[in-house]
Structures are given as C-alpha cells and as structure tokens.
C-alpha positions as CSV (number, residue, x, y, z in Angstrom):
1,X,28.8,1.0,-1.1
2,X,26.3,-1.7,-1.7
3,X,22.7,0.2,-2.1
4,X,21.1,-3.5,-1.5
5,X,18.9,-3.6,2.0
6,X,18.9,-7.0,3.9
7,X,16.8,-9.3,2.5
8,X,13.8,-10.3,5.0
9,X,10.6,-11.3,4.0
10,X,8.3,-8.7,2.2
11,X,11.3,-6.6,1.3
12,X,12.2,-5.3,-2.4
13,X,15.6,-5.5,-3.8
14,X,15.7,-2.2,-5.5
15,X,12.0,-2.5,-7.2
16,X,13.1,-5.6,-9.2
17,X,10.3,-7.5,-9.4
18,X,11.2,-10.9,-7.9
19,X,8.8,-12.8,-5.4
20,X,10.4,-10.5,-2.2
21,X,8.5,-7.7,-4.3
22,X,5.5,-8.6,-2.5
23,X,4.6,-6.8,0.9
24,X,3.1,-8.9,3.9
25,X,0.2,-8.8,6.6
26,X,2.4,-7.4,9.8
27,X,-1.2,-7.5,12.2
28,X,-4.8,-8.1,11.3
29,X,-5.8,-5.0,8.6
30,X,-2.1,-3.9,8.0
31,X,-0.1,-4.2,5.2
32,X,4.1,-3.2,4.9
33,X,5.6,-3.0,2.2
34,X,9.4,-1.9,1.0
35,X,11.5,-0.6,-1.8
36,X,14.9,0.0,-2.4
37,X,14.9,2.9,-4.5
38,X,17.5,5.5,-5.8
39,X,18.5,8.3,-3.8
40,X,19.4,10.8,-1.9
41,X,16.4,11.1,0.2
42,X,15.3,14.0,-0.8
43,X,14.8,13.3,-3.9
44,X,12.4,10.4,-2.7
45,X,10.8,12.7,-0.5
46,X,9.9,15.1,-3.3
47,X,8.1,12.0,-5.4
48,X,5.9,11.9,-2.0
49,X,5.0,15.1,-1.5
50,X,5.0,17.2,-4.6
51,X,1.9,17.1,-6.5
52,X,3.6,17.0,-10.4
53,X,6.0,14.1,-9.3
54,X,3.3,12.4,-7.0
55,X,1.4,12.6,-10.3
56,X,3.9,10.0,-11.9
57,X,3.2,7.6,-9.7
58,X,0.6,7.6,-7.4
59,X,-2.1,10.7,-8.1
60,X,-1.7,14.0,-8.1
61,X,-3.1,16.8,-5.6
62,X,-2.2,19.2,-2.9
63,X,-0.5,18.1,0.4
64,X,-0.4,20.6,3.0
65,X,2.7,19.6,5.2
66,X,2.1,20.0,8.5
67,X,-0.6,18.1,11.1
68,X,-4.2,18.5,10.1
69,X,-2.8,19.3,6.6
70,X,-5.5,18.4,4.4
71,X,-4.3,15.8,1.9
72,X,-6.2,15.7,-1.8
73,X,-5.0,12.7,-3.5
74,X,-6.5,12.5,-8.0
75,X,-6.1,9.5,-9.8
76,X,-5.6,9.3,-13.6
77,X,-4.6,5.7,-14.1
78,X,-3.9,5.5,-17.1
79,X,-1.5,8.4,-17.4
80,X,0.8,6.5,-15.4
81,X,1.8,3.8,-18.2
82,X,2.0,3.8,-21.6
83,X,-0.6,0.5,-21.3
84,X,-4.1,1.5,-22.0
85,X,-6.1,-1.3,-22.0
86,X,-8.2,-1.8,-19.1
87,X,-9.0,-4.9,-17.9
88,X,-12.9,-5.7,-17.3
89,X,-13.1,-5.8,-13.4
90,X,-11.0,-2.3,-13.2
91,X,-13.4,-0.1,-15.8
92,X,-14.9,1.8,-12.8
93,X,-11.4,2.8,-12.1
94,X,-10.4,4.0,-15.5
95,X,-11.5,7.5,-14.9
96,X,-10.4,9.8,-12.5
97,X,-10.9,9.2,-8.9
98,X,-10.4,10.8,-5.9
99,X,-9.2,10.3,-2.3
100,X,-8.9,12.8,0.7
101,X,-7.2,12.5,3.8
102,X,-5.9,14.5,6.7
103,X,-1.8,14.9,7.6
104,X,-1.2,13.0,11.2
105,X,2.7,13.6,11.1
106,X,4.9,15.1,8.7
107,X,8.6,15.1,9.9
108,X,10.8,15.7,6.0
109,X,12.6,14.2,4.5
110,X,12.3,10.8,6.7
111,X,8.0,10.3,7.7
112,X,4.7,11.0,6.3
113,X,1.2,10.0,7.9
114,X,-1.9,10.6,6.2
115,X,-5.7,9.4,6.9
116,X,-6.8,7.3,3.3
117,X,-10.2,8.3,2.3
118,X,-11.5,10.6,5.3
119,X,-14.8,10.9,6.0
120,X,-15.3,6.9,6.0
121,X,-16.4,5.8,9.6
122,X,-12.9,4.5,10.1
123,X,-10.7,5.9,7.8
124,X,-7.5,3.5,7.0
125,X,-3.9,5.5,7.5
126,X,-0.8,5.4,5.4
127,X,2.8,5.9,6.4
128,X,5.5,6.0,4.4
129,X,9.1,6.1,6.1
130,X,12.6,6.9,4.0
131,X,15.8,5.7,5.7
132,X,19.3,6.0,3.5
133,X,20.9,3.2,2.9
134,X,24.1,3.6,0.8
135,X,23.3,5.1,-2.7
136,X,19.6,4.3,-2.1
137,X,16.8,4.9,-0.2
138,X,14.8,2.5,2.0
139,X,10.8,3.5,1.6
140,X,8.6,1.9,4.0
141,X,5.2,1.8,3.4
142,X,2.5,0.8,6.0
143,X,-1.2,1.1,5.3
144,X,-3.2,0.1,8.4
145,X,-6.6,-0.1,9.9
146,X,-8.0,-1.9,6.5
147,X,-11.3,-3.4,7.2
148,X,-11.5,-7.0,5.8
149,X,-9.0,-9.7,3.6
150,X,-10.8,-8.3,0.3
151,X,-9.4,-4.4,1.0
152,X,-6.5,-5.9,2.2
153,X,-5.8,-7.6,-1.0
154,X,-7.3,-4.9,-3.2
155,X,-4.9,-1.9,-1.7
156,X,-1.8,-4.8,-1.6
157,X,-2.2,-4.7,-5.4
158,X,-2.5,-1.2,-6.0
159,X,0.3,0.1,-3.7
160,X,2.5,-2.6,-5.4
161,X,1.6,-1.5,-8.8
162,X,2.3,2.3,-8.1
163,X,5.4,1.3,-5.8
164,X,7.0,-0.3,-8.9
165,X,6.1,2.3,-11.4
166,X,7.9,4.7,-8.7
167,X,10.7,2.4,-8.6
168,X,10.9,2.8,-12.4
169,X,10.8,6.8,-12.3
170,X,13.6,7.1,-10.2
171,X,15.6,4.5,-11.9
172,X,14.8,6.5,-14.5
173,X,13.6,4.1,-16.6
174,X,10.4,3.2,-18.7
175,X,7.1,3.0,-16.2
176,X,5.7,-0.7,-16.0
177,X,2.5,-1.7,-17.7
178,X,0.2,-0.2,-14.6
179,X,-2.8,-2.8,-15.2
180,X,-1.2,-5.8,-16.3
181,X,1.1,-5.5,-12.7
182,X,-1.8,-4.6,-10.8
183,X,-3.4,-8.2,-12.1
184,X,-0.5,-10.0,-12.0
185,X,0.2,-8.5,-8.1
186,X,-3.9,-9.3,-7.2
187,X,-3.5,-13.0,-7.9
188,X,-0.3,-13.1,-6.0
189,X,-1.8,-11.2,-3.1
190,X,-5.1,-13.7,-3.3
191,X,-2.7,-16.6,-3.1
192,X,-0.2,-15.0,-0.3
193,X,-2.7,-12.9,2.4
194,X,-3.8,-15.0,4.9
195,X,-7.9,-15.6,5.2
C-alpha cells in the first residue's frame, strides 16, 4: 500500500520538503497544515503527547490528557538540531521559552485540542488530528484564532520548522537545520499568506 495522501493544496508528501510543504490560510487567523509521516498511529500519537519525545520536536513538558488538562509546553531550540547558529532576529528565542495552555478535547490516538499561550485575552487554539493512511499517518494540524497576518506568518514558520524536524524523527533520520528552515519557511510564508 501506497503511504502517499492525495495531493491538495497545503498538503505534505511525507515531510519532503517540496513547495506542497507549506500550510495555507483556511479562514481569517487560521492556519492548516499536513504531513504524511510514518506510522502506526500510535506511535505518532506518542511524539504528541509524551513529554521526552515531544521534546524532539516541539518542547517538552507535561500534558494532562483529559479536558481542562493543563498543558505546559518548554522550548529549547537549539536542542532540536545539531545547527547552532542563531540568526539575529530569533536571539530572543534562543533561550528557553515557555508556553501554557489548557486541554479542550483529547480523544487518543486520533485528536488533540489545546489553548496556545493561556492567560492572553484571546488565547489562539491548536489541533492536531491523526488519520492512517496506509503505512503512514496523516497529521493535521490547525492553529486558529491568530490575531493579525504578522502572528499568522510567524507561527506558519515555526509549526513548519518543528513539523519537518518531526517528520525527520520518525523517518528516523537526521533532524533538519531548525533555524535555517524556519528562515527559509518565514520568507515563503511572507510571500504566500494573504494581507
């Protein structure tokens, strides 16, 4: 069986890096974005949830599974690549830093909802779905209620740089350069977000 999803537009073929890579504007303040990644689900779902492999990817931290689960998200950037130069305009980011959030559904090994950066006036939600597909597993990943083009661009370029060095950890395979993607994705995302 063919672990390839149809290709539509935003859609990854299996983390590859080509131009479908990129995720789109679905509604004003929402981005989606997919991967194709290696499976079985659960596997997937572990990368989400558990702190250690979470750590690989994304940041590490506790999740408590269940609605009104409190969600504690650390970044250490530069753990996630073996590239440690930082370019100028992401210094502030080199560090650790933190994001909290609350759990608004939690259904394993297929949904997971989560409030980004809770006790903002209107804090933006994530949502990643898994769906099997062949070999492979279909992530879907929405991040809604963003407040402007700028955040939208900004969090476009992040989620794509972890996405793909996710991608690579379940390949298994080397990690991406984390800072050089994340430049390369902000320029694409400038160019391909609508104003």
């Amino acid at each position: 069986m063919s672990t390839k999803a149809e290709a539509t537009p935003g859609t990854v073929q299996a983390g590859s890096g080509h131009s479908s890579d990129y995720g789109v504007a679905t509604a004003p303040g929402t981005l989606r974005l997919e991967r194709l990644l290696p499976g079985p689900i659960e596997r997937v779902w572990t990368y989400l949830t558990d702190s250690a492999s979470r750590g690989e990817w994304l940041a590490a931290g506790e999740m408590e599974l269940r609605e009104g689960g409190r969600v504690d998200l650390t970044f250490h950037h530069a753990d996630l690549s073996a590239e440690q130069t930082v370019p100028e305009q992401y210094k502030a980011h080199a560090g650790d830093s933190r994001c909290n959030g609350r759990i608004l559904r939690c259904e394993p090994p297929r949904l997971l909802s989560f409030t980004w950066i809770e006790g903002q006036a209107e804090p933006s939600q994530v949502t990643f779905e898994l769906t099997p597909r062949g070999d492979g597993v279909l992530l879907v990943l929405t991040h809604s209620r963003l407040p402007n083009r700028g955040e939208m661009v900004s969090i476009a370029s992040g989620w794509h740089a972890h996405l793909g060095i996710l991608a690579d950890r379940l390949a298994p395979r080397a990690p991406r350069p984390f800072w050089s993607t994340l430049l390369q994705a902000e320029a694409e995302y400038e160019r391909r977000l609508p104003a």
